[in-house]
PDB file of N, CA, C and O in Angstrom:
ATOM      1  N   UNK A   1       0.054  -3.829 -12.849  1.00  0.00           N
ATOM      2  CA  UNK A   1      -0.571  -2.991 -11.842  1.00  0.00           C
ATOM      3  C   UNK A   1       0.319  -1.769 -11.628  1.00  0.00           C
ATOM      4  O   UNK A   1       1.534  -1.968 -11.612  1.00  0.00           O
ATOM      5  N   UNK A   2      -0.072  -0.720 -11.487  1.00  0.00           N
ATOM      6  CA  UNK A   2       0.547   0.513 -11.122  1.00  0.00           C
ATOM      7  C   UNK A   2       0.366   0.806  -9.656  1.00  0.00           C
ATOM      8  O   UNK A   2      -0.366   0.179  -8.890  1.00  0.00           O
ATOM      9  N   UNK A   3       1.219   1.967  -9.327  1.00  0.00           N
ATOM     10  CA  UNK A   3       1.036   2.325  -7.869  1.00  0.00           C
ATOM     11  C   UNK A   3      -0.413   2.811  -7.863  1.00  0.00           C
ATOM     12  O   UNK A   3      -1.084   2.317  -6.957  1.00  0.00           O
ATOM     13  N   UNK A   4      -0.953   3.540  -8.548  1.00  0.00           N
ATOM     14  CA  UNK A   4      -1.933   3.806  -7.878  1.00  0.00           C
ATOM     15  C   UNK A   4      -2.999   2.436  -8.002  1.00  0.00           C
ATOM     16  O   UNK A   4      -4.172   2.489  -7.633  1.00  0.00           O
ATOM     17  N   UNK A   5      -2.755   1.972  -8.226  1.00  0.00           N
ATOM     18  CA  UNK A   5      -4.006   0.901  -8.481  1.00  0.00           C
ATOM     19  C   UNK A   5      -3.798   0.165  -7.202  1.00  0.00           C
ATOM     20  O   UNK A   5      -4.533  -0.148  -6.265  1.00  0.00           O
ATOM     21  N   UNK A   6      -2.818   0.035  -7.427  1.00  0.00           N
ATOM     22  CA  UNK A   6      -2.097  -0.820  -5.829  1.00  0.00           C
ATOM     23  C   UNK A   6      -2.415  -0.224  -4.563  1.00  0.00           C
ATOM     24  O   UNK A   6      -2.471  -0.799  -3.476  1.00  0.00           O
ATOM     25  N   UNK A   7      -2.658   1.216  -4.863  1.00  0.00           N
ATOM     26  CA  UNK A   7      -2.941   2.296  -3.358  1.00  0.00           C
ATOM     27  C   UNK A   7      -4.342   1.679  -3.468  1.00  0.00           C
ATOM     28  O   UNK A   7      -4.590   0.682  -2.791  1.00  0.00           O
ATOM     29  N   UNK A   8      -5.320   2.230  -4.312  1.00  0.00           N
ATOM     30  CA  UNK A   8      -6.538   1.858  -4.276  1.00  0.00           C
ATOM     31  C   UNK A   8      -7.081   0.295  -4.080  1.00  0.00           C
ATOM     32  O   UNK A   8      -8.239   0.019  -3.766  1.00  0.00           O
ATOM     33  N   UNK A   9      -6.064  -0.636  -4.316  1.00  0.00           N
ATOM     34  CA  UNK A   9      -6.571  -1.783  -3.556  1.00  0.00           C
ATOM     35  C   UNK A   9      -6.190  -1.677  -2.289  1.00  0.00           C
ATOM     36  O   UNK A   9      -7.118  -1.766  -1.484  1.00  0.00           O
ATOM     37  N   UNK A  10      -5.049  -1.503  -1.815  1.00  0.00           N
ATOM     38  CA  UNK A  10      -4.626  -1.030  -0.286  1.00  0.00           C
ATOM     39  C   UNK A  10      -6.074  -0.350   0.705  1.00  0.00           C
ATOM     40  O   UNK A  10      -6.494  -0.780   1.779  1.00  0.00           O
ATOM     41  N   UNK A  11      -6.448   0.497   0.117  1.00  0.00           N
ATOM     42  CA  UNK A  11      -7.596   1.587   0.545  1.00  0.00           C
ATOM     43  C   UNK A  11      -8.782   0.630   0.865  1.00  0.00           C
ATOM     44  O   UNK A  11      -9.215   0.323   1.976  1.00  0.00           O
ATOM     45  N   UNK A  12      -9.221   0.219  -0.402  1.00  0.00           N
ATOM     46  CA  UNK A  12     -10.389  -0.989  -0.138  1.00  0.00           C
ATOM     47  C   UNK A  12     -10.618  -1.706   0.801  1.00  0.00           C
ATOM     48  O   UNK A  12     -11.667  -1.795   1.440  1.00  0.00           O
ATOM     49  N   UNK A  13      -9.415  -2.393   0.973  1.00  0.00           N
ATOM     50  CA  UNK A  13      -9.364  -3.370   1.780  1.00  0.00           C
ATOM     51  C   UNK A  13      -9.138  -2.918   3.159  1.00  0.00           C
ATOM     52  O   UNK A  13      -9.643  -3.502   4.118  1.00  0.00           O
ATOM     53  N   UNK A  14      -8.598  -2.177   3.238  1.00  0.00           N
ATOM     54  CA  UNK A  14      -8.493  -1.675   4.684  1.00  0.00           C
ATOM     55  C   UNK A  14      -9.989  -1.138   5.582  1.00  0.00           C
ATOM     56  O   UNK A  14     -10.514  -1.402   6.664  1.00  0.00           O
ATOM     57  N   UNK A  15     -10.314  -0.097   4.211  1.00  0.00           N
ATOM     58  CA  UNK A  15     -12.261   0.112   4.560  1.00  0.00           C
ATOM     59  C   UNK A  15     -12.770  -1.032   4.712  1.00  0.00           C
ATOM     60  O   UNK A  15     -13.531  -1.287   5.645  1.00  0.00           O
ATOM     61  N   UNK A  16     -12.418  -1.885   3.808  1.00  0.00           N
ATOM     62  CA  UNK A  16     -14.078  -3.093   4.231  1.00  0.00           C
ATOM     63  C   UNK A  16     -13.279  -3.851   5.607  1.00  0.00           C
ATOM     64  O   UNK A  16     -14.059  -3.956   6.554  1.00  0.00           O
ATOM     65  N   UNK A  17     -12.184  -4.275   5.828  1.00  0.00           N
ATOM     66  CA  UNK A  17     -12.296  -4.993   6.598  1.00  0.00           C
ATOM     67  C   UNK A  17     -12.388  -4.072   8.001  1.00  0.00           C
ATOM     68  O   UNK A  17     -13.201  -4.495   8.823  1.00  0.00           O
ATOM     69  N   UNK A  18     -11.621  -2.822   8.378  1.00  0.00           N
ATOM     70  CA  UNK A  18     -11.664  -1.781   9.414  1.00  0.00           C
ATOM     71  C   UNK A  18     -12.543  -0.842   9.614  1.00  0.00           C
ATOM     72  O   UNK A  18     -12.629  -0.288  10.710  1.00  0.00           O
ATOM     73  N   UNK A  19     -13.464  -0.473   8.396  1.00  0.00           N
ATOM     74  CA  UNK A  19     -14.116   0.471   8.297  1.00  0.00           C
ATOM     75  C   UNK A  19     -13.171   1.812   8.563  1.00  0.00           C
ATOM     76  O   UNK A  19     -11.961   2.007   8.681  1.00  0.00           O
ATOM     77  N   UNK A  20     -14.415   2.663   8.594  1.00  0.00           N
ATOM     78  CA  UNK A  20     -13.738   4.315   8.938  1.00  0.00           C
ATOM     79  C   UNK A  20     -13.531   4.899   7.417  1.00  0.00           C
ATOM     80  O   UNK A  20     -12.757   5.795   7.080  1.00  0.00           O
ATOM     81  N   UNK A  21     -14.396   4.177   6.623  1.00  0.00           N
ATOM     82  CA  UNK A  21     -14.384   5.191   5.239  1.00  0.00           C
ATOM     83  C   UNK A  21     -13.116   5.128   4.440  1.00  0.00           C
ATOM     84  O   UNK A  21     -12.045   5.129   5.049  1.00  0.00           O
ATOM     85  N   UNK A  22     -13.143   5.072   3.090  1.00  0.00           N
ATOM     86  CA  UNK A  22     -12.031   5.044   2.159  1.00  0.00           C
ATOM     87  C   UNK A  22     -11.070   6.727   2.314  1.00  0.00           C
ATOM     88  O   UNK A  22      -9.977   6.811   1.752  1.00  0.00           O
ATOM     89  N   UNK A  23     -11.488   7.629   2.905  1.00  0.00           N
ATOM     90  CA  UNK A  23     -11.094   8.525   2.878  1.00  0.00           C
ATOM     91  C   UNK A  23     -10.028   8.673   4.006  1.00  0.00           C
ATOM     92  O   UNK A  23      -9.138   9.426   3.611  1.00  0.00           O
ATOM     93  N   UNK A  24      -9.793   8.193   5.343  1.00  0.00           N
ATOM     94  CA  UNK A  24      -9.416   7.678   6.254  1.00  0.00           C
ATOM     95  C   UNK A  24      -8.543   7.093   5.670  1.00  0.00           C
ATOM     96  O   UNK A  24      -7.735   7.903   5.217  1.00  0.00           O
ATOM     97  N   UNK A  25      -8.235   5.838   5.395  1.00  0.00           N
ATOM     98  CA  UNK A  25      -7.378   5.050   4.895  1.00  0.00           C
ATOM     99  C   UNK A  25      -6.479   5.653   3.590  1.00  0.00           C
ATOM    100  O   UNK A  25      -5.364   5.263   3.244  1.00  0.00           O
ATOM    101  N   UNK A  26      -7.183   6.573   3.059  1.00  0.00           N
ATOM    102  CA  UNK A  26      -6.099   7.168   1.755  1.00  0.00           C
ATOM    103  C   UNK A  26      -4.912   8.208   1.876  1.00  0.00           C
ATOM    104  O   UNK A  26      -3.935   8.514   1.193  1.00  0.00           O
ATOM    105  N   UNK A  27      -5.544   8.651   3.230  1.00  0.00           N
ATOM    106  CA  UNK A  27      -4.617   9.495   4.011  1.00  0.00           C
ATOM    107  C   UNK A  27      -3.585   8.299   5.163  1.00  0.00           C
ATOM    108  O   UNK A  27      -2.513   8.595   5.691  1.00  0.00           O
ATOM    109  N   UNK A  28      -4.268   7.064   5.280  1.00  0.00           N
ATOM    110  CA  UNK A  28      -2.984   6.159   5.981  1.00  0.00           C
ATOM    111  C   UNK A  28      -2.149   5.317   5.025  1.00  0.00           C
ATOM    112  O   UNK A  28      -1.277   4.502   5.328  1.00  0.00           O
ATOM    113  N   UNK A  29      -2.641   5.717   3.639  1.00  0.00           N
ATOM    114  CA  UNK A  29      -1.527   5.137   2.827  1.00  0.00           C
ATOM    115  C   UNK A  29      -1.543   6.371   1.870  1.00  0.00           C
ATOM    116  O   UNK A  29      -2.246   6.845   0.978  1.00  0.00           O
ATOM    117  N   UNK A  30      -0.138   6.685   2.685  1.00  0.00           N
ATOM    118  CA  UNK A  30       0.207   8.423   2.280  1.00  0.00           C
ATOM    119  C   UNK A  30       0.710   8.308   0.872  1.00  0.00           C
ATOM    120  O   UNK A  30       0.102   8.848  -0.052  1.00  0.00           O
ATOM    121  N   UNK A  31       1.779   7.633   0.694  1.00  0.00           N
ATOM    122  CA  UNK A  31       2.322   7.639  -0.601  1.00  0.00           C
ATOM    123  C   UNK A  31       2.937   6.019  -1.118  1.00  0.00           C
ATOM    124  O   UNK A  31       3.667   5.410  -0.337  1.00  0.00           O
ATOM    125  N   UNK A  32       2.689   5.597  -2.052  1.00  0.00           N
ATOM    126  CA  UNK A  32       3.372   4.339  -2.434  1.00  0.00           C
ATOM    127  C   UNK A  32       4.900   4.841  -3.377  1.00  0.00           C
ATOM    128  O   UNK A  32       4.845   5.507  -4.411  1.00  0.00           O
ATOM    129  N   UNK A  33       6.122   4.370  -2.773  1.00  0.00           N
ATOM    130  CA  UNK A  33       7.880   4.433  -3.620  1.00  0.00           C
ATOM    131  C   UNK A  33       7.805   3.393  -4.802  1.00  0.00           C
ATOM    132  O   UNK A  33       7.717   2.208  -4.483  1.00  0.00           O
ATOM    133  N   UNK A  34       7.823   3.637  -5.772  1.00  0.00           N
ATOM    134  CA  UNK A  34       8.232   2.470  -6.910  1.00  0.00           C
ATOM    135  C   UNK A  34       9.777   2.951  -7.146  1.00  0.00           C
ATOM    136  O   UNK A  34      10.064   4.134  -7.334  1.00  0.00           O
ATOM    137  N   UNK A  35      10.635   2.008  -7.118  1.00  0.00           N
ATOM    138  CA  UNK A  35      12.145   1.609  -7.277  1.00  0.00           C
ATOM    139  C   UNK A  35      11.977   0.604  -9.071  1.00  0.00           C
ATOM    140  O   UNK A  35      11.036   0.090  -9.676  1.00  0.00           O
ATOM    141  N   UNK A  36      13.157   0.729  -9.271  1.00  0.00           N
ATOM    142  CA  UNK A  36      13.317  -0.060 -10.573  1.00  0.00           C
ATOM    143  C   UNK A  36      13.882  -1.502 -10.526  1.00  0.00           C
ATOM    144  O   UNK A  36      14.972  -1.946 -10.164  1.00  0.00           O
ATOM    145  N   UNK A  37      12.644  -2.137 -11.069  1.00  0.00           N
ATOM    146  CA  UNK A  37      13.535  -3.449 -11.017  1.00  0.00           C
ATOM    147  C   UNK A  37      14.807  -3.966 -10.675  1.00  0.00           C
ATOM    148  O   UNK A  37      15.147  -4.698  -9.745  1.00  0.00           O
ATOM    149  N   UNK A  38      15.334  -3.539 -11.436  1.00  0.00           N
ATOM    150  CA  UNK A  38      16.696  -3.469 -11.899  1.00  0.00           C
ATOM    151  C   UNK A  38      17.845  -3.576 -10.308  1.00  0.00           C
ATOM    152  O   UNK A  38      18.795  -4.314 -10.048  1.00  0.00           O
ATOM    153  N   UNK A  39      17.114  -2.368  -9.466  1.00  0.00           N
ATOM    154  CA  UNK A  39      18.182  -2.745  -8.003  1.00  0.00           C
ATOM    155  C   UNK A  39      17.322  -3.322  -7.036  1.00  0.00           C
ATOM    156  O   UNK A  39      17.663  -3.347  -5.854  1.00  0.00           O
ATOM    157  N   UNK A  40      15.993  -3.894  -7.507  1.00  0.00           N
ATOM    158  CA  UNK A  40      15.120  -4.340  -6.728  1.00  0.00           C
ATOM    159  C   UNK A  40      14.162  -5.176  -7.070  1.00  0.00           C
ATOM    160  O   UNK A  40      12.959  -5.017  -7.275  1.00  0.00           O
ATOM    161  N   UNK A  41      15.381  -6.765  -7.125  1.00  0.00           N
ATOM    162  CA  UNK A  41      14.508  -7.716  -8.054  1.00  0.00           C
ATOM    163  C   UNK A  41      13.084  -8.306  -6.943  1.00  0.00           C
ATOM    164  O   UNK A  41      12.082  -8.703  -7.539  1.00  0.00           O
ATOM    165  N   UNK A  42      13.076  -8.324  -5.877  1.00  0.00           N
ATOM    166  CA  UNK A  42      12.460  -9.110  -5.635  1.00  0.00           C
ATOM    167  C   UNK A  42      10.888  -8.705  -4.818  1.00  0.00           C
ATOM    168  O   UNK A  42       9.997  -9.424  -4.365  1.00  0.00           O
ATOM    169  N   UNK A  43      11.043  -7.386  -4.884  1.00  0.00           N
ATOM    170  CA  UNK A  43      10.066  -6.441  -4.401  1.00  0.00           C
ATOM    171  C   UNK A  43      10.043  -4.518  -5.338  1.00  0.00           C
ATOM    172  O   UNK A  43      10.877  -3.614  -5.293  1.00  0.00           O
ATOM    173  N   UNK A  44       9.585  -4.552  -5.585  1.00  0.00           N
ATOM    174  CA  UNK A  44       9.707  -2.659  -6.629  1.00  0.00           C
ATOM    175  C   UNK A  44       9.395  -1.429  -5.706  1.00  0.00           C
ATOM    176  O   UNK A  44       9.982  -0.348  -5.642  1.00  0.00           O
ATOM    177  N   UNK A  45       8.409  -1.847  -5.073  1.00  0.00           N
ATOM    178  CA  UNK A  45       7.418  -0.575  -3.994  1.00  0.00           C
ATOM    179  C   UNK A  45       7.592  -0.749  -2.634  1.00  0.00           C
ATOM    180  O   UNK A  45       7.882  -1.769  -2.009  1.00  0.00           O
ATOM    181  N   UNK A  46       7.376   0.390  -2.250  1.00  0.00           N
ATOM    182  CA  UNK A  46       7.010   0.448  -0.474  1.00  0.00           C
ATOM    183  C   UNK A  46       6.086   1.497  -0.003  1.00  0.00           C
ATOM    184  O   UNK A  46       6.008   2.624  -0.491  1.00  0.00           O
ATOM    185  N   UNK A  47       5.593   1.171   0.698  1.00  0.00           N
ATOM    186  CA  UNK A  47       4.165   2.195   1.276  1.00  0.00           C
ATOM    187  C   UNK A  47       4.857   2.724   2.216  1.00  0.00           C
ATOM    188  O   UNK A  47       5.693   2.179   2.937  1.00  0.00           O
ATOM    189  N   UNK A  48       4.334   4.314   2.201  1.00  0.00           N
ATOM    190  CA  UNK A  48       5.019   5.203   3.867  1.00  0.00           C
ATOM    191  C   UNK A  48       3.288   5.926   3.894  1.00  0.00           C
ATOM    192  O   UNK A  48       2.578   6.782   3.365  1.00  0.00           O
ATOM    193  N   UNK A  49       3.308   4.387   5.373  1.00  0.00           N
ATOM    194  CA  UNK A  49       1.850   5.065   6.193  1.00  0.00           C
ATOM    195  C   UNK A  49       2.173   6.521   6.710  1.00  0.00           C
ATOM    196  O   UNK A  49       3.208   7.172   6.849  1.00  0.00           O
ATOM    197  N   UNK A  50       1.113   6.698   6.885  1.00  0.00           N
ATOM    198  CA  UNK A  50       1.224   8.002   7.756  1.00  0.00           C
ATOM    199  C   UNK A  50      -0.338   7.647   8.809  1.00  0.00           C
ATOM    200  O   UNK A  50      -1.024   6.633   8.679  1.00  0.00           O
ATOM    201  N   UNK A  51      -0.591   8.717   9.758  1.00  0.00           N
ATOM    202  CA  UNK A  51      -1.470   8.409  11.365  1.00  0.00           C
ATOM    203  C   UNK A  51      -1.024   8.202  12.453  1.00  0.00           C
ATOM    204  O   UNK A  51       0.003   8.650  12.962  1.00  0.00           O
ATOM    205  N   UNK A  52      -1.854   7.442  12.897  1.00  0.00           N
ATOM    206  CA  UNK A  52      -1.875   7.257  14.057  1.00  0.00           C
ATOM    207  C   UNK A  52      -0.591   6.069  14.269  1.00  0.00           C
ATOM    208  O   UNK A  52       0.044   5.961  13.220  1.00  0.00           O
ATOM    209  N   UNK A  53      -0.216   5.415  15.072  1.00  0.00           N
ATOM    210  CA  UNK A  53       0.139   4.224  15.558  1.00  0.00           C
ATOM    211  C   UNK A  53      -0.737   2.903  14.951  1.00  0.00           C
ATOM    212  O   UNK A  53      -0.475   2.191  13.981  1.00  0.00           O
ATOM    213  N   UNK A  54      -1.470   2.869  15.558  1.00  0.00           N
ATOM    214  CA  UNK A  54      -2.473   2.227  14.768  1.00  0.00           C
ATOM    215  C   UNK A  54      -2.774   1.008  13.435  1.00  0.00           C
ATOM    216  O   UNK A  54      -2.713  -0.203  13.223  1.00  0.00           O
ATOM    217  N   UNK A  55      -3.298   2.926  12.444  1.00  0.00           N
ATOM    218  CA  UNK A  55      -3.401   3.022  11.588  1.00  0.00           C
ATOM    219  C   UNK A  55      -1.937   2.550  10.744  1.00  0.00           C
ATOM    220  O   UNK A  55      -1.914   1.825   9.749  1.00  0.00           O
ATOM    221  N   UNK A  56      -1.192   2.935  11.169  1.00  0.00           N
ATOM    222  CA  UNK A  56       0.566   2.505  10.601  1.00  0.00           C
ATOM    223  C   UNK A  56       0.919   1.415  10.678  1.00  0.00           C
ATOM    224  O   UNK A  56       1.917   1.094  10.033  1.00  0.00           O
ATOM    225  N   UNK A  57       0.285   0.508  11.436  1.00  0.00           N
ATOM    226  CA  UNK A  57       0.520  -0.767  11.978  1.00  0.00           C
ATOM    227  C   UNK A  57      -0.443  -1.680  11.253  1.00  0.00           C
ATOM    228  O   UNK A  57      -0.268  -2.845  10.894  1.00  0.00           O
ATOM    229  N   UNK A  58      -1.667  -0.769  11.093  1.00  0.00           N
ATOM    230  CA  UNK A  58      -3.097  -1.678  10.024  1.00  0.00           C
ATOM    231  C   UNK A  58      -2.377  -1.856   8.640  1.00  0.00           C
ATOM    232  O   UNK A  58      -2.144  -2.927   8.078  1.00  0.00           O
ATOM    233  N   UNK A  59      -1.998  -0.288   8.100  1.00  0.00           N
ATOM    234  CA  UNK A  59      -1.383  -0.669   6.413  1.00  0.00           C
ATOM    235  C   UNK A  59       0.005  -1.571   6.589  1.00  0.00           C
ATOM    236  O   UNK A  59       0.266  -2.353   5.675  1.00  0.00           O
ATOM    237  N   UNK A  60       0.835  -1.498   7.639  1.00  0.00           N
ATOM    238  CA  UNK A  60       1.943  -2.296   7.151  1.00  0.00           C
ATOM    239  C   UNK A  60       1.684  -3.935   7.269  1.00  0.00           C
ATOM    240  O   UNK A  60       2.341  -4.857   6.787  1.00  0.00           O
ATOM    241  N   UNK A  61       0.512  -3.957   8.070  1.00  0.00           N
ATOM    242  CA  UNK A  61      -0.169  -5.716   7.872  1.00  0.00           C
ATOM    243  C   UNK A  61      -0.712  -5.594   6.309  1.00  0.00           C
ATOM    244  O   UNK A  61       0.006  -6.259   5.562  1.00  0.00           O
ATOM    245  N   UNK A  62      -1.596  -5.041   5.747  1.00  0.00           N
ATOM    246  CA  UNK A  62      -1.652  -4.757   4.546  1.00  0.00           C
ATOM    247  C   UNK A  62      -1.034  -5.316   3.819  1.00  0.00           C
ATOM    248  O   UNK A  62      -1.093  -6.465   3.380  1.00  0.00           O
ATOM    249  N   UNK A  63      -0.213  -4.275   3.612  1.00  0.00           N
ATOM    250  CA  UNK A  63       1.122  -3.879   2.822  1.00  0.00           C
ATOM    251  C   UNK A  63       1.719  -5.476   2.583  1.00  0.00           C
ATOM    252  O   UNK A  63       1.848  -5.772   1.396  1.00  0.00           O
ATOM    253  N   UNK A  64       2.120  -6.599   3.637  1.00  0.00           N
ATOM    254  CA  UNK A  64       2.741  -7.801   4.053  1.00  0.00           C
ATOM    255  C   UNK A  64       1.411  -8.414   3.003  1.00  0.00           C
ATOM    256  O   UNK A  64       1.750  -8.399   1.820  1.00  0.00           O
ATOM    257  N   UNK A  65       0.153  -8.878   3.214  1.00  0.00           N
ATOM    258  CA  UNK A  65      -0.461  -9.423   2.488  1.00  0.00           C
ATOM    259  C   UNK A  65      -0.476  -9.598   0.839  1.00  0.00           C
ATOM    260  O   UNK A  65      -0.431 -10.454  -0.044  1.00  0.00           O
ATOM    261  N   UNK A  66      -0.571  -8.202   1.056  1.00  0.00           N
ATOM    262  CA  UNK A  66      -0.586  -7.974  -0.573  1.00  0.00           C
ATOM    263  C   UNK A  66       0.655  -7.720  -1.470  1.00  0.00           C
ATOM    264  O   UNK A  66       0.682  -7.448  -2.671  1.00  0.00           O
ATOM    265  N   UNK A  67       1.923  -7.915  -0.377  1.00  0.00           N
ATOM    266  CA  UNK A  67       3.248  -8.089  -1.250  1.00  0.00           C
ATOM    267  C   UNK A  67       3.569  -9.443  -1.919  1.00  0.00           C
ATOM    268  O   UNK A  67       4.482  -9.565  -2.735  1.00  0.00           O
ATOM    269  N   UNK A  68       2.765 -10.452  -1.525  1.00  0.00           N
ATOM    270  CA  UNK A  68       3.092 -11.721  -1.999  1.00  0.00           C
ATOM    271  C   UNK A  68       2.135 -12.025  -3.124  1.00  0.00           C
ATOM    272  O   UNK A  68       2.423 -12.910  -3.930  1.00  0.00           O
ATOM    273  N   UNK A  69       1.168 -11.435  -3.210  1.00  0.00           N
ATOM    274  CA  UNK A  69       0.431 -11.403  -5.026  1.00  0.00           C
ATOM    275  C   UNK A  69       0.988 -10.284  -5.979  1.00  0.00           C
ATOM    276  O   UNK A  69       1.328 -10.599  -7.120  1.00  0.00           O
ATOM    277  N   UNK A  70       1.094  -8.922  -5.521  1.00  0.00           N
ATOM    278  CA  UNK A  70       1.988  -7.989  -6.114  1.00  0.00           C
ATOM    279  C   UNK A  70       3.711  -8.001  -6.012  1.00  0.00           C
ATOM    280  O   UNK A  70       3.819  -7.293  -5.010  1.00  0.00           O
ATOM    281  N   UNK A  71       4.442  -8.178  -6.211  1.00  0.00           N
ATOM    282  CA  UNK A  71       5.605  -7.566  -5.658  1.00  0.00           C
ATOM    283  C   UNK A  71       5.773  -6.627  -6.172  1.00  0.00           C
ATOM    284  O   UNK A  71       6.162  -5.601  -5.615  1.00  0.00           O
ATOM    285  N   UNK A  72       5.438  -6.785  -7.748  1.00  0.00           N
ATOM    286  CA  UNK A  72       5.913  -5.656  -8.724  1.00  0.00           C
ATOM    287  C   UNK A  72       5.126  -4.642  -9.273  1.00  0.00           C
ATOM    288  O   UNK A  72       4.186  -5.082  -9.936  1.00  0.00           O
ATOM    289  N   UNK A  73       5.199  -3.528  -9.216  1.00  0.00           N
ATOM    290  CA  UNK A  73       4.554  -2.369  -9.791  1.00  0.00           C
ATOM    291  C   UNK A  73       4.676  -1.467 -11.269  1.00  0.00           C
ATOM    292  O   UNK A  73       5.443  -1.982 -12.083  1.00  0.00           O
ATOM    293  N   UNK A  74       4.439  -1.012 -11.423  1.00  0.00           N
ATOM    294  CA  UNK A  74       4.431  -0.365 -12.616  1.00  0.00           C
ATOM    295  C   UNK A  74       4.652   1.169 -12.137  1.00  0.00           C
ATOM    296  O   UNK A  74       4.227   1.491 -11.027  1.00  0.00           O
ATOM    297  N   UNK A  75       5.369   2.207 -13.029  1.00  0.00           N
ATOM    298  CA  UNK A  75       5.024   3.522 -12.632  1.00  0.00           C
ATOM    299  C   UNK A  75       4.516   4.620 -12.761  1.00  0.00           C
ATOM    300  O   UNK A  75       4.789   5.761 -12.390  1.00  0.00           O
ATOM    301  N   UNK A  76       3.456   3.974 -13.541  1.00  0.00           N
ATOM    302  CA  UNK A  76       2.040   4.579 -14.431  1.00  0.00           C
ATOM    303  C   UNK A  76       0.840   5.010 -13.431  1.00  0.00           C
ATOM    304  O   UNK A  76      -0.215   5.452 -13.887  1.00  0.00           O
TER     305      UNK A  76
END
C-alpha cells in the first residue's frame, strides 16, 4: 500500500461513516509522512490532520484503526 492509497482509504471511511463528502475529509487528512523502515520498525507513516478540532480528533481515531492492518507504507 502506498501513502496515497492509504489517504484514500482514510477519506472513505471517514465520508461513509461521518459524511460531509470525500472532499471535506481530504482536506482533514492534509498530508500522510512516510519514514523508512529502517528507523521505524514498527510503524512507517503519520497523518497531520488539519480543521477543525473535531475533524482532527475524527482522523486521529482513524488513523488508530487503520494502523493495526497497515503499519507499513510504501512511498509510491
Amino acid at each position: 500500500m502506498t501513502a496515497g492509497e492509504l489517504r484514500n482509504l482514510l477519506v472513505t471511511a471517514l465520508a461513509g461513516a461521518l459524511g460531509g463528502g470525500r472532499a471535506r475529509w481530504r482536506r482533514a487528512v492534509a498530508d500522510i509522512k512516510v519514514y523508512p523502515v529502517e528507523t521505524h520498525p514498527h510503524c512507517n507513516w503519520e497523518v497531520r490532520a488539519a480543521g477543525s478540532a473535531r475533524e482532527i480528533a475524527e482522523v486521529e481515531r482513524a488513523v488508530d484503526r487503520l494502523r493495526a492492518d497497515h503499519p507499513f507504507v510504501g512511498l509510491g
